[in-house]
N, C-alpha and C positions, 0 to 999 in steps of 0.2 A: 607616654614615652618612658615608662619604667624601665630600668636597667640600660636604658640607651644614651651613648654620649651624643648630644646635640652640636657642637660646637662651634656654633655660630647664632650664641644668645645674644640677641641685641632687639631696642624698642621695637625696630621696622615687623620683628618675627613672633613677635606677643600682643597676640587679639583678647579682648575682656568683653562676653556678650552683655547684655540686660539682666543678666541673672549675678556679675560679677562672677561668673567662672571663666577663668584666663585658659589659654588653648597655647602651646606653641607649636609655630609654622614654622615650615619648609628645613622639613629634612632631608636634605638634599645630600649633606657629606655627614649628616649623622651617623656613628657608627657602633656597636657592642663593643665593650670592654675585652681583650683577648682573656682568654683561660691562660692557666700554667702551661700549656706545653707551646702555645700563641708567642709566650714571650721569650720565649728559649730561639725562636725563629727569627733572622734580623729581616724586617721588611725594611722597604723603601717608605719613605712618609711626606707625603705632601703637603704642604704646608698651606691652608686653605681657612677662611673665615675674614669677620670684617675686623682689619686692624686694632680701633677704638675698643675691641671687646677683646683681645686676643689674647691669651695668657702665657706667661717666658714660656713653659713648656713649649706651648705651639707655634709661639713666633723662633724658638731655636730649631724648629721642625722632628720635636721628640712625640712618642704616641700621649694622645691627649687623651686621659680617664675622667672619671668623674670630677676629681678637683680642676680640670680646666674650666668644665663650666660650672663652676660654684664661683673661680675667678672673673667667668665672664659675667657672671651674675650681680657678683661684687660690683662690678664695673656702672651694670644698667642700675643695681639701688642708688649706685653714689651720685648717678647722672638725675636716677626720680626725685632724689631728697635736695640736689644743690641746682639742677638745668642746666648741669654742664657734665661731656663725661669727665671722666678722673684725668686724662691725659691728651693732652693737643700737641703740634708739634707744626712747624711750618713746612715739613717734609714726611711721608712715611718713615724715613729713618728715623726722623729724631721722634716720634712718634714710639713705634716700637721700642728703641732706647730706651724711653721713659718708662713703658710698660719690664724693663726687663731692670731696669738698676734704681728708677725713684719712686720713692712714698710718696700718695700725692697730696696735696693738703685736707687738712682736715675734711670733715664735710661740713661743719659748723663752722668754720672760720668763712664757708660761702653761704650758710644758711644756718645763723644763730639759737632757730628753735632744734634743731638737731640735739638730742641728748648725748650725754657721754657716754654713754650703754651703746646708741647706736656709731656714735665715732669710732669704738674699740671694735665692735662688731664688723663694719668695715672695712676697717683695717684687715682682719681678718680673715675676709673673704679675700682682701688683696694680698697677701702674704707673695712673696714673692715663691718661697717654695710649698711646692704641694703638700708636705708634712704637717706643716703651719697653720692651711686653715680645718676648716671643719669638714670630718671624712665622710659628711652626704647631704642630698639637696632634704632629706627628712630632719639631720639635725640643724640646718640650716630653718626649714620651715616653722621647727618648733621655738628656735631663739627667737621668731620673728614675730608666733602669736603669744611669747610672754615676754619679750622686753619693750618697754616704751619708746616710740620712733621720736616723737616730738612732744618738747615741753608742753603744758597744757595752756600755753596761750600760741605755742604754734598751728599751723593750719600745715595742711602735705601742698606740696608744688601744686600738685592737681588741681586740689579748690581754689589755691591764686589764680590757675589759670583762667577756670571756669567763671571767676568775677567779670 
């Protein structure tokens, strides 16, 4: 899926075989980044993906680039490291809301072995504007294989679950 926006990252669309290489599914409203003269042109933008993942760009119904799904990506670490997503809400509105005016809590204050490297990182990837976070899913991948996710007496969600 290089150069392609997916926009609608979320657990249900990320398979990991035996080998530990991860696949993402159903690209369905995926779409290519427009060119220069793409953005001179005003389309209609439909506003499309699963809430819980959904970044302010795309919930205001603006064209979603690559930093939407680094946000929406932000969303599934903060949900893999604490088991819960970053935002609930007893309605879609207050849902989106949230996604569009609050910071959510830490991810250590739901899951203590969390380091402060990966709190800040985070953060990060939820920036509320697209300038803020990190300008590709490659400098994202690289913060991920040199910073520490968890203390060394913590364990990842996965293995609790797996007991």
């Amino acid at each position: 899926a290089h150069r392609w926006v997916h926009r609608d990252i979320k657990p249900e669309n990320i398979l990991v075989d035996d080998s530990g290489d991860v696949r993402l599914i159903d690209l369905a409203i995926a779409t290519r980044p427009p060119g220069f003269l793409a953005r001179l042109v005003p389309i209609k933008v439909t506003i499309q993906g699963s809430p819980s993942y959904m970044s302010p760009e795309q919930i205001r119904g603006h064209r979603v680039g690559y930093a939407g799904d680094i946000y929406s990506f932000g969303c599934l670490l903060y949900e893999l490291v604490t088991g819960h997503p970053p935002y609930t809400g007893s309605t879609q509105q207050e849902l989106l809301s949230k996604h569009l005016y609050t910071s959510p809590p830490f991810a250590s204050a739901m899951n203590p072995s969390v380091t402060p490297q990966l709190d800040r990182f985070i953060r990060d990837l939820l920036a509320k504007q697209t300038k803020e976070r990190p300008s590709s899913m490659v400098e994202v991948a690289a913060h991920l294989r040199n910073a520490p996710f968890l203390t060394p007496q913590g364990r990842s969600t996965a293995s609790k679950k797996a007991d």
